[in-house]
N, C-alpha and C positions, 0 to 999 in steps of 0.2 A: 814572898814574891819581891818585897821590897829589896832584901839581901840580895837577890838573882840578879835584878835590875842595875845593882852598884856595881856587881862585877860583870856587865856585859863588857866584850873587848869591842875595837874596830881595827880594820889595818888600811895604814895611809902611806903615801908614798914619801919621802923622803928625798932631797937632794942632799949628801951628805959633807960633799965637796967638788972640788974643779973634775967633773968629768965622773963625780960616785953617786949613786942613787941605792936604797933600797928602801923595803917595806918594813915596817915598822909597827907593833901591836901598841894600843895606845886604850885607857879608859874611855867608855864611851856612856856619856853624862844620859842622867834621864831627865827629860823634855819637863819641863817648868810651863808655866801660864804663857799662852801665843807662840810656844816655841811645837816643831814636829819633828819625828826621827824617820830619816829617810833612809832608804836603803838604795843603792845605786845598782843601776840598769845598764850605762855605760857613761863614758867619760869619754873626751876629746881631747888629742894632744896638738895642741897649737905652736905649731912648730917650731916658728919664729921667736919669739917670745921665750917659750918654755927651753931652746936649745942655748937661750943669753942665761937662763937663769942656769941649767945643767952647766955651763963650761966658767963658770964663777964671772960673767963679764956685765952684769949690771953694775955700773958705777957707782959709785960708793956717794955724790953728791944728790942724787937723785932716788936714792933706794930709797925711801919712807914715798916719794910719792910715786914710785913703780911699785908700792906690796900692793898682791891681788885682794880684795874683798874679803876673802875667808883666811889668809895665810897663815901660818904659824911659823915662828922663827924668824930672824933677819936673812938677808942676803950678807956673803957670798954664800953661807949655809953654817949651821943647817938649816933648811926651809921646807916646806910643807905647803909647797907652789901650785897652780893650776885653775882653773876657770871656767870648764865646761864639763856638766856634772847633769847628768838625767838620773833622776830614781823615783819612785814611787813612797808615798806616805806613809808608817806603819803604826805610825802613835800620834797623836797631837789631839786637836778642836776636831769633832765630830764631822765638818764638813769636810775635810781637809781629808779626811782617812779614804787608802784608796788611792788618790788624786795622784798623776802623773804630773814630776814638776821636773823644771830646770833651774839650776842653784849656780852661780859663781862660786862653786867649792873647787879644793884642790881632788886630787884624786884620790879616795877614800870608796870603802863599801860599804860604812854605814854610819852619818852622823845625826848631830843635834841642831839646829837652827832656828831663828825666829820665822814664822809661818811670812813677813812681810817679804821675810830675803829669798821667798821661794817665786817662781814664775808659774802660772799652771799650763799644762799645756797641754792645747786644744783636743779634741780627740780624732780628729783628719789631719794630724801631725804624729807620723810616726816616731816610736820613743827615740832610735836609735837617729833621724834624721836629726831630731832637736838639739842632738850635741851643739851646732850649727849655732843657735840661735846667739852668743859671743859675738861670731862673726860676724853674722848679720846685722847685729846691733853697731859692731865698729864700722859697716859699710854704711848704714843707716845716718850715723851721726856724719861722716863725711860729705853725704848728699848733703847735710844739712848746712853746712859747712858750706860746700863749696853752692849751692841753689842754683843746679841747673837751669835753664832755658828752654822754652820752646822753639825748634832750630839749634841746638846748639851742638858746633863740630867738638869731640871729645875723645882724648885718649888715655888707657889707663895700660902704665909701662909698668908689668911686672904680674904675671899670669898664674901668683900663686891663689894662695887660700884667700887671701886678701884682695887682691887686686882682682882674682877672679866672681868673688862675691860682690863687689863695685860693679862690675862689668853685668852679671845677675841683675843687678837692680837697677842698672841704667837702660838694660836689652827695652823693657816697656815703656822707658819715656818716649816721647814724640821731637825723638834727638833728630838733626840735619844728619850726621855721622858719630857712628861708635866704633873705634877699634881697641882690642886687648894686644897690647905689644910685648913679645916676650923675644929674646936671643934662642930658647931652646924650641925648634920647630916642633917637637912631640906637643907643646902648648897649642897646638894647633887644632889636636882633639878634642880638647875642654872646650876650646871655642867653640868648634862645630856642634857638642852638645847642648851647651848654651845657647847656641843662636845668634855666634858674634862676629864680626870679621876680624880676621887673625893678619897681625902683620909681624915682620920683622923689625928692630927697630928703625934700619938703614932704610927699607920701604915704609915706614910707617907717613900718614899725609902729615903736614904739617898746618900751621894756622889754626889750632885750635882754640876756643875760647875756654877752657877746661882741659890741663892733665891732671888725674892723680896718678902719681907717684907712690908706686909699693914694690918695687924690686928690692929694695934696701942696700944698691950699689952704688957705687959714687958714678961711674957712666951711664945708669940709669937715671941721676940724677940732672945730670948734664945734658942727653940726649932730651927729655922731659923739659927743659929749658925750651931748646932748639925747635921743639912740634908745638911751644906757645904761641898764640899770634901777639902783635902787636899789645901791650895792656891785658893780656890775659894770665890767669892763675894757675901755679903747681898747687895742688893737694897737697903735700907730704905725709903722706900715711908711713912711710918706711922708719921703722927704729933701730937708729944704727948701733948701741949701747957703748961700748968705749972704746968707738973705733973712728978714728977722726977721719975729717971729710971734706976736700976739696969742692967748693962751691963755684965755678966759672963764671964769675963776677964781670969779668972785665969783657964776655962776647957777646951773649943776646940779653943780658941783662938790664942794664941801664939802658942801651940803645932804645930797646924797644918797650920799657917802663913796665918791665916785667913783675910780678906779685908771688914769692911762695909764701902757703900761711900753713901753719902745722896742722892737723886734725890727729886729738888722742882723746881713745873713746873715755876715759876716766871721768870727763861732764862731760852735760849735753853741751852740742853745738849755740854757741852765744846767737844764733839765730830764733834758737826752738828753747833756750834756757829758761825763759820767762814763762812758757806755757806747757814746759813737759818736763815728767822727772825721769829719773834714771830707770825706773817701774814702767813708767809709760814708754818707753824706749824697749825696752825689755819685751813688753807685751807686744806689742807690733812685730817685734824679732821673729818671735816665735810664732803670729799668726801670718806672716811673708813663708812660711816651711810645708805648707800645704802643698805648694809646687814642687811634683816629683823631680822637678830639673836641679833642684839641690843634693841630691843623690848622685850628683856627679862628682863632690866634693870628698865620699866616701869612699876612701882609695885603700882600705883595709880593714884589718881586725886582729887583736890577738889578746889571750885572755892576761887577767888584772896578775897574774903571778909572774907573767912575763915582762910588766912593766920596766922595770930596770934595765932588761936588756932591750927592750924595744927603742928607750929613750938614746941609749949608747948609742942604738946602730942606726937612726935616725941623725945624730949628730957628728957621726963620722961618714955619714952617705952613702954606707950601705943599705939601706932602705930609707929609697923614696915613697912619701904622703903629701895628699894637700891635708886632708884632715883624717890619721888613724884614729880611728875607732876601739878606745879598750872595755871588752866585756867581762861582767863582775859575775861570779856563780851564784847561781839561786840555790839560798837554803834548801831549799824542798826537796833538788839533785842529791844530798848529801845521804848517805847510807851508813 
């Protein structure tokens, strides 16, 4: 048994260079003291993020503190990239077996980890909605970030994965005004699912005390200026990776003692630092996913052999996602 155990395989994705991805068989270690072997249910491609690492454009000054949590290899590659991993427990500590969890792993169907780096997750959270729970987390640290207001006018420019899970979690405060601003009117659906009001960004109101900023374009950027009021704050949630960026300094900026401040989920918000860790950010993640309205975020699926070609055509734009959905085969299917 021990022998069997040495030679179990996994297969994990690979970015191999500017624009190449494949799957890869790799040894898959057996579980040590507090560590469990999961096996994956499905993984999330985070599109933004994951399409800088596929086209080799993570910077090279900043790459050690852009590696995800689990990563193997540096950037530009080869790397072993990705961060929203659902699987269930197969081996580990006795209570643990069973347990549906969510991992910051890259995209794999079956690895090792320590039981602490695992999330469990709840049993009124469907396995495949939890992908989610990443982005929830990055929306999460942003409220924290920016502290919204009771009454507070607020817009968030950029209606993707990101900017639409902000807009999620702002829909229940006891805001004065919320709108989701996107240029692409189809964005107008997610709204309505949501529960948001949709603008363009040319109609969008202004005088806000709160934008965040997640389009990741420099006229989103600029526009998101212009809808601040007097003394009020950008977000910056957008990562623009090594593509430089005109900032309009010289129009509603000074004039009106404007504020952008960064928000990157990597820590907690210096608001919540002192009383919550990255675990307890985590868990909240994943118990905000009870709400079936986050299943609007699931805009597909295609199984885990497809992966490489799903990433390509994700990055060349032939297939639009907010957040694809990759499914892993159950042993059990196998004949």
């Amino acid at each position: 048994m021990t022998n069997s155990r040495k030679a179990a395989r996994a297969t994990a994705y690979w970015t191999t260079g500017p624009e190449q991805g494949e799957l890869r068989s790799e040894p898959l270690p057996v579980p040590g003291p507090g560590e469990a072997l999961v096996r994956t249910l499905y993984s999330g491609i985070s599109k933004g993020t994951e399409i800088v690492v596929h086209t080799g454009s993570v910077p090279p000054r900043v790459a050690e503190e852009m590696r995800a949590p689990h990563q193997e290899g540096s950037f530009p590659s080869p790397v072993k990239f990705g961060y929203l991993s659902v699987g269930v427990v197969e081996q580990g500590p006795a209570d643990w077996i069973g347990q549906k969890v969510f991992c910051l792993n890259p995209h794999q169907d079956r690895y090792v980890t320590a039981t602490q780096d695992l999330t469990r997750i709840p049993d009124d959270v469907p396995a495949r909605r939890a992908v989610l729970t990443g982005t929830v987390e990055t929306a999460i640290n942003a409220l924290w970030e920016a502290g919204p207001r009771l009454g507070d006018r607020i817009a968030v420019v950029g209606a993707g994965l990101v900017g639409g899970m902000v807009a999620t979690l702002l829909r229940t405060f006891p805001l004065g005004r919320l709108q989701l601003v996107d240029l692409d009117p189809e964005r107008k659906n997610l709204a309505d699912r949501l529960g948001v009001g949709f603008a363009h960004p040319d109609d969008a109101l202004p005088d806000c005390d709160i934008v965040f900023h997640c389009s990741a374009s420099q006229a989103g950027l600029g526009r998101s200026l212009q809808l601040t009021g007097d003394e009020g704050v950008v977000i910056e949630m957008s990562w623009y990776a090594n593509r430089e960026v005109a900032v309009p300094l010289g129009e509603d900026f000074h004039a009106r003692r404007l504020s952008i401040r960064a928000s990157q989920v990597g820590v907690v918000a210096r608001a919540r630092r002192h009383r919550r860790t990255n675990a307890d950010r985590l868990e909240l993640a994943v118990s905000l996913l009870k709400d079936p309205v986050f299943d609007a975020f699931l805009t597909g699926a295609s199984p885990f052999v497809d992966l490489p070609e799903v990433v390509q055509n994700l990055a060349d734009g032939t297939l639009e996602a907010l957040c694809h959905v990759i499914e892993y085969p159950d042993p059990k299917d196998k004949r």
